[in-house]
N, C-alpha and C positions, 0 to 999 in steps of 0.2 A: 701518707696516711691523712685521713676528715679527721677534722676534731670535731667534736660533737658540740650543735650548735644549741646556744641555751635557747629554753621554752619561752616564745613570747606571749604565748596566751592570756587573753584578759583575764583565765583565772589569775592564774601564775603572776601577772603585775599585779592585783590586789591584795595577794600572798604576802609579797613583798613591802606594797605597802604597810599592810596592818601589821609586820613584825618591823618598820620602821619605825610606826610608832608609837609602839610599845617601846622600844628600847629607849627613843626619846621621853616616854614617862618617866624612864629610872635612869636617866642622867640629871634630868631636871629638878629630879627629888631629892638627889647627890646634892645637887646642887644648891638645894634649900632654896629654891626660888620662887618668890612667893607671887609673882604674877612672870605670863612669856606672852611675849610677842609672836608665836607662834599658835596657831588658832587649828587643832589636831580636826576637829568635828566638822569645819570648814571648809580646811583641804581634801577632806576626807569625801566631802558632799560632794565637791567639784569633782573628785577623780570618781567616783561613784558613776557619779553623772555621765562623764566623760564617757564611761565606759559602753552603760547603757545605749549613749547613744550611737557607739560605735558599733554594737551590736545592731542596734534599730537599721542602721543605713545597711550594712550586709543584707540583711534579711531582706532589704528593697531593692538593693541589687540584684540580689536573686529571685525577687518577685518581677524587679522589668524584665530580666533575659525567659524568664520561661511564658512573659505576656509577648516577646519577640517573636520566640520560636511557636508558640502559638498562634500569633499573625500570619506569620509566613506561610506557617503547613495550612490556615485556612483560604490563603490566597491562590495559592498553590490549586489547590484543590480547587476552588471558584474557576480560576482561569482555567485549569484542562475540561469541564464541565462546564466553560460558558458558550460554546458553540453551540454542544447540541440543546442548551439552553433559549439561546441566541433564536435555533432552527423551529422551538416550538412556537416562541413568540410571535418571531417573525419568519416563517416559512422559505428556504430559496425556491425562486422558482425553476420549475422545470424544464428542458429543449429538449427539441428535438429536428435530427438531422436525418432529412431522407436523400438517396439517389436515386433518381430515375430509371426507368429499364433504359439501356443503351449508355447510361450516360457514369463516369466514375466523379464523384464530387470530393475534393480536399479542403479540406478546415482547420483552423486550428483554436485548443481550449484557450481558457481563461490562463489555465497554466503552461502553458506554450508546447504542450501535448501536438502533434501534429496527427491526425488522422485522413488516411484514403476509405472513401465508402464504393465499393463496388454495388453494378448495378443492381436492381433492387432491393437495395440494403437501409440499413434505418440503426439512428442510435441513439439513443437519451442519455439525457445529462444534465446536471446541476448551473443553474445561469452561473455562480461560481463555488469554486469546491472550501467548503467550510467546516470545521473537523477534523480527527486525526486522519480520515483514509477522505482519497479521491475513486468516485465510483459511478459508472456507467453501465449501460444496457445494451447489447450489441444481439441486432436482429436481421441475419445477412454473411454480407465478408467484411474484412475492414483491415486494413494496414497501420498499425501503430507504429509512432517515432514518441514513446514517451519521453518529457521531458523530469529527470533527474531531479526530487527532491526527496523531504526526510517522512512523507507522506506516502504510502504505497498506493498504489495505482491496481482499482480492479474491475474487473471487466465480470459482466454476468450477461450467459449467455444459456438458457433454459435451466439444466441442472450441475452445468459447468461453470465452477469461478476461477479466475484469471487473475493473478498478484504479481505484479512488477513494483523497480522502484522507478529504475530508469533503463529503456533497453527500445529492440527494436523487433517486433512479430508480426505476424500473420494472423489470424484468426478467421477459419469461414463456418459456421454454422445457420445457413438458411434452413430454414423449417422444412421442408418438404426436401431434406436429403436425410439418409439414414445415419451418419456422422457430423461429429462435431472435429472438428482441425485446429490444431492449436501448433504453429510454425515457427522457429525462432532464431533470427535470424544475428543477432548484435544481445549481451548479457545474458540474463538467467533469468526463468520464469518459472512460477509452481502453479501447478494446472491440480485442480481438485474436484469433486462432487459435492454438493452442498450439504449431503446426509454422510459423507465420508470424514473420517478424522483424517486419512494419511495426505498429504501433498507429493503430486511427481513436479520434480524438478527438471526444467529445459535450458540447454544449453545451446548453441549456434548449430547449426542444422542437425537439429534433431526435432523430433512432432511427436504429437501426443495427440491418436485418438480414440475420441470416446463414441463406443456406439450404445446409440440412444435404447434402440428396443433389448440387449442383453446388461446395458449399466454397466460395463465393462472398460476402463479405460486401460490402453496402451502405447509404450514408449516405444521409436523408432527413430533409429541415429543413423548416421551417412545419409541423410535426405536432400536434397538438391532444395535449399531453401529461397535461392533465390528465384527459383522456376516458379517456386508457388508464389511469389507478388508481380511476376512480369504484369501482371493484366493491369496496376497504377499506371505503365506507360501505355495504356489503353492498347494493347496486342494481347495476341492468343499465340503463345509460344510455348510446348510443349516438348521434352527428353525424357523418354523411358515412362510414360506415365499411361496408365488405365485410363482405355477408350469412357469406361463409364464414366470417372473422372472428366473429361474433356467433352464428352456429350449433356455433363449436368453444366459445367458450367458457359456453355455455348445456350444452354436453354434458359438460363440466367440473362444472357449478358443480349438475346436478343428476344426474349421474350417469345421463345416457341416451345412447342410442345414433339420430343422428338419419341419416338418407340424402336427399341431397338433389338435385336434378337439376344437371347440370354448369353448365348454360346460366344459370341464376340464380345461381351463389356469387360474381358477380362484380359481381352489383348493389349500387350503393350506397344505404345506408339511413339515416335519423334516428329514432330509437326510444327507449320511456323503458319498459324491462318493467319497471322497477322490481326486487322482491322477491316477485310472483305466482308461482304454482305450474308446474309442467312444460307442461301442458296446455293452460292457459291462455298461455302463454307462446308456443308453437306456433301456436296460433290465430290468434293478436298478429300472426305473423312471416306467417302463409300470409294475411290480410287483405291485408300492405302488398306480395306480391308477387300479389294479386291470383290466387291458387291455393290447394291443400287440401293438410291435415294430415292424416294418417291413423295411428292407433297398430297396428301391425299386430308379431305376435312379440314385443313388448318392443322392437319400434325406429320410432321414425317417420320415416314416409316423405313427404318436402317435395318437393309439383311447383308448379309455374309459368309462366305463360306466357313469363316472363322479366322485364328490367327495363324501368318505364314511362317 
């Protein structure tokens, strides 16, 4: 069992004082003594005092911890809002990374981001990423190796945003195709619309695409994702994939203009063009649908009888 511990409050010691010295009155009086070496109004000042200033220093103790915590929470605050503080005074400046038609260019960011630009591609970016988020512009295809920190990583690519932390995707949206591809090869990615609140989540071969003229985004898993980055080892290798598919990005990658019959873009094909020349590569494609190639004006014209 606690015993109960006595009250040491400043009241409570004054209490005690002032009935000790009273009681000292009426001993002294007992006593008939006509002067004491005891000085009641004296002692009495000092412990008075004492108190007072006992009290004084609390009150300053608890006036420095709440000037503490006040410091901090405004430092606090300073420092997560001194970037984009930071970005109006002194602006970062902006890059930009183009490839050539024919040619795939590799780079890497400030943050050890690793990016493949496929041919005619183009990407903008901050000289360095400053801020809670790291954020780029992606106009083309592009293979990301992002590098893994506590900053998310996003890719804007017309009405489609792109959030990693750290992982490893695909991304083709060139402008003159009717889809945007978002491919996911290593972690997890959330693929969104910029006027959309919900995020779709991508895991290792699975894609997410978005067509542009219905604003419609959709999930698609068991995808061969390593098929869609072979073109970083500069080859045209293709398993189970739409002719249209492999006719867009053969007019990419060598800078022609092909036409091809409606009835065939829908066949699917297994193909290895490799890194052969335009021409040859056309030839390639009218053999396996069983039709001709014809270069006519600067564009070729692909017929067929359709799929076998």
């Amino acid at each position: 069992m606690q015993k109960n511990r006595p009250d040491k409050t400043p009241g409570y010691i004054e209490t005690l004082l002032t009935t000790y010295f009273k009681d000292m009155q009426q001993k002294i009086a007992l006593w008939h003594t006509s002067s004491s070496n005891f000085e009641q109004d004296l002692v009495y000042d000092k412990v008075h005092h004492a108190i007072q200033l006992y009290n004084k220093r609390k009150r300053m103790r608890w006036f420095a911890a709440a000037a503490i915590i006040v410091f901090l929470t405004v430092s606090t605050l300073f420092y997560s809002r001194w970037s984009a503080i930071s970005n109006l005074v002194t602006p970062v400046a902006m890059l930009e990374k183009q490839s050539a038609t024919g040619q795939i260019t590799l780079f890497t960011l400030t943050d050890g981001t690793k990016i493949w630009l496929n041919s005619g591609s183009k990407l903008s970016y901050p000289e360095k990423f400053n801020g809670e988020q790291r954020e780029v512009s992606l106009s083309g295809e592009a293979y990301f190796e992002v590098a893994h920190t506590d900053k998310p990583f996003i890719i804007h690519t017309g009405d489609i945003k792109t959030q990693v932390l750290g992982t490893s995707f695909n991304i083709s949206a060139y402008q003159d195709e009717k889809n945007i591809r978002i491919t996911v090869l290593t972690g997890k990615v959330g693929v969104g619309t910029k006027t959309g609140t919900k995020t779709m989540y991508l895991t290792p071969n699975q894609q997410a695409v978005f067509d542009k003229e219905q604003h419609i985004l959709t999930r698609y898993d068991d995808v061969a994702a390593s098929s869609e980055v072979i073109w970083r080892n500069d080859k045209l290798v293709y398993k189970s994939v739409k002719l249209g598919k492999v006719i867009s990005d053969i007019q990419h990658r060598y800078d022609i203009h092909i036409k091809a019959d409606k009835r065939i873009l829908n066949c699917t094909i297994s193909v290895d063009l490799g890194n052969k020349p335009a021409g040859e590569v056309m030839q390639i494609l009218a053999e396996i649908i069983n039709g001709t190639s014809v270069l006519k004006n600067e564009q070729y014209i692909l017929t067929g009888i359709g799929c076998q």
